[in-house]
N, C-alpha and C positions, 0 to 999 in steps of 0.2 A: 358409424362413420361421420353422421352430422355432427353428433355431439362432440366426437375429438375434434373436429376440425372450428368449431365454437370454442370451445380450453382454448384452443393455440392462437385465435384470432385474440380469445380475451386475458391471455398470456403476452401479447405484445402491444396490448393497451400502457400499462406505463411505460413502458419502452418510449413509444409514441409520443407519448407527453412530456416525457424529457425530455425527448431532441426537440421539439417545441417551442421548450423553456430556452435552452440551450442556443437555439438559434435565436431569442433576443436580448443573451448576454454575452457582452463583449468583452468581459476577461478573460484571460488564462485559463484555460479549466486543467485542473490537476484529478487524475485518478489514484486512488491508493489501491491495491493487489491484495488480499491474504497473505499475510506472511507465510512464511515456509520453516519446517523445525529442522534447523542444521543439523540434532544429535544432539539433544538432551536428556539426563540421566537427573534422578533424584525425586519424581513426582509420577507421577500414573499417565498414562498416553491419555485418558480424555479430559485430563489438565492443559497437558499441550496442547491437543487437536483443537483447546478451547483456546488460546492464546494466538492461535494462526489467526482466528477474524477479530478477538481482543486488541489486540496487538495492532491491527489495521484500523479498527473503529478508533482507538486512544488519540492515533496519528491522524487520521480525519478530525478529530474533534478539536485536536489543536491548528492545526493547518486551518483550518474552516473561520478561525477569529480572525484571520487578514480579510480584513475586505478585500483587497485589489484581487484576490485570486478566486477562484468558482470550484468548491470542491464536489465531483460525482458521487452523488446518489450513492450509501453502500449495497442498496437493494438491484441498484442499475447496473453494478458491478460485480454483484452474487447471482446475476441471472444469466448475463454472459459466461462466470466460469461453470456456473453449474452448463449450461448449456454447451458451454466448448468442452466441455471435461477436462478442466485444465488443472482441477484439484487432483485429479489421477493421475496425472505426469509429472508429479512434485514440482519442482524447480520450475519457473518458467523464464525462459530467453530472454534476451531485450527486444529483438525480433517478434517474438509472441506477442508483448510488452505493449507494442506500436501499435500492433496493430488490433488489441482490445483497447488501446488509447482512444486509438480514430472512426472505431462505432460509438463511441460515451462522447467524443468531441475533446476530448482532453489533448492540453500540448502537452504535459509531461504524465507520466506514469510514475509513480513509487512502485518501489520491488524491495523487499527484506527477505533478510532472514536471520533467528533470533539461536542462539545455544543459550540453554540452562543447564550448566555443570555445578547439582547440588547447592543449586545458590546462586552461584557465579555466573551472573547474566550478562550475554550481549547482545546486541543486537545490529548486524549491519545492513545495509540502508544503499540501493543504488537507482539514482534518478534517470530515467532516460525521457530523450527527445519524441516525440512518437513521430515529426517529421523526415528524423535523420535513421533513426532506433540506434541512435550513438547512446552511451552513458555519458549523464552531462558531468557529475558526480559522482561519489562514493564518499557516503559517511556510518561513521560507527561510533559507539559508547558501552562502556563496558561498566559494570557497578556488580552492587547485591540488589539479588532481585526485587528487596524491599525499597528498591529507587526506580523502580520502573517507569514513574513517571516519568523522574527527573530525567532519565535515558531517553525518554520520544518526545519531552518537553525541548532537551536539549537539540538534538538530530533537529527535532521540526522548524528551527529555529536557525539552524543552518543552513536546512532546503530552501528554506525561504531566500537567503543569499545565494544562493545558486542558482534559483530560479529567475535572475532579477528583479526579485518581488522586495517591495518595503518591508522593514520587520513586522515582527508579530506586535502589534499593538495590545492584548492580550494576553496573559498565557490562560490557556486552557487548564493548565492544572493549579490557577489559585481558587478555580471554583472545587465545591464540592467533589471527592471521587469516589466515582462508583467500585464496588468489588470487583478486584480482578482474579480469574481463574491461579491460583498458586501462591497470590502474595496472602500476606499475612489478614490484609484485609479481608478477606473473603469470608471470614466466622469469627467469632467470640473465642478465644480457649485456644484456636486449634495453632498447633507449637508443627514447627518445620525444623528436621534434623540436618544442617547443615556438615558435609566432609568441610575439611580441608583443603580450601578453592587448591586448585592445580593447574598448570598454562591448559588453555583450554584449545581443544584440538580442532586445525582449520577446515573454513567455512571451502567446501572445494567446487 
């Protein structure tokens, strides 16, 4: 009994530390969510399942070069949904949204969700307020998935106007990029059989 109850006290040690941090910075703070897999076909499900936190870390990493904005922790934001079991509900609200915003401190929340049809990548993108849990926005881009960046480079660069934040001074994708789970980068050799993109079927 002691020791679980020692785990749990030293399971909300960084927790602790962030709103800490948190409470002596005066920006904006934006949270970014785990994307979510609309229905995509053409790769293995723990390619996917690997692109829901992929696909969120990208979008942190760009978002994170504006200074004026404070981007949440991804580990401060993977311990709440591990903890809400929000990964088991697929889809989360804008309502849910807010209100995982306003334990991180975040005024806005990212929420996506990404389809891979054989290639044919999208990924749509909606902002909410966590004071209002209005959507402030909705943005999307649509490419091959060998532009992935270009897609959360692009989107991240919109959010920023929408959130009345300055542009991105930066992009995060002239530095170095690391491999991502499906695109080409991921290995040496390895070859991706593309269909014949087809209107891809909506996000509901």
């Amino acid at each position: 009994m002691r020791t679980r109850a020692v785990m749990t006290v030293l399971s909300l040690v960084p927790v602790l530390l962030a709103a800490q941090q948190r409470s002596q910075d005066t920006r904006p703070g934006i949270a970014v969510l785990p994307f979510s897999n609309g229905g995509s076909y053409g790769q293995g499900k723990e390619d996917f399942d690997a692109l829901e936190r992929g696909i969120a870390g990208m979008m942190i990493s760009e978002l994170e070069q504006n200074p004026a904005a404070r981007l949440v922790e991804r580990q401060e934001i993977q311990h709440l949904v591990d903890e809400q079991n929000l990964g088991a509900q697929g889809r989360v609200d804008p309502q849910t949204a807010a209100k995982v915003g306003k334990l991180v401190g975040a005024r806005y929340v990212v929420l996506g969700t990404f389809i891979d049809f054989y290639g044919d990548f999208r990924v749509d993108v909606r902002l909410v307020n966590t004071e209002t849990s209005e959507i402030v926005k909705t943005e999307s881009e649509r490419m091959q998935r060998d532009h992935m960046f270009d897609i959360i480079r692009n989107i991240a660069a919109r959010l920023m106007k929408d959130a009345n934040l300055p542009a991105l001074q930066r992009q995060a994708s002239d530095q170095p990029r690391p491999a991502v789970p499906g695109s080409r980068r991921q290995g040496e050799g390895r070859r991706h059989v593309y269909a014949r993109p087809r209107h891809l079927p909506p996000i509901r």
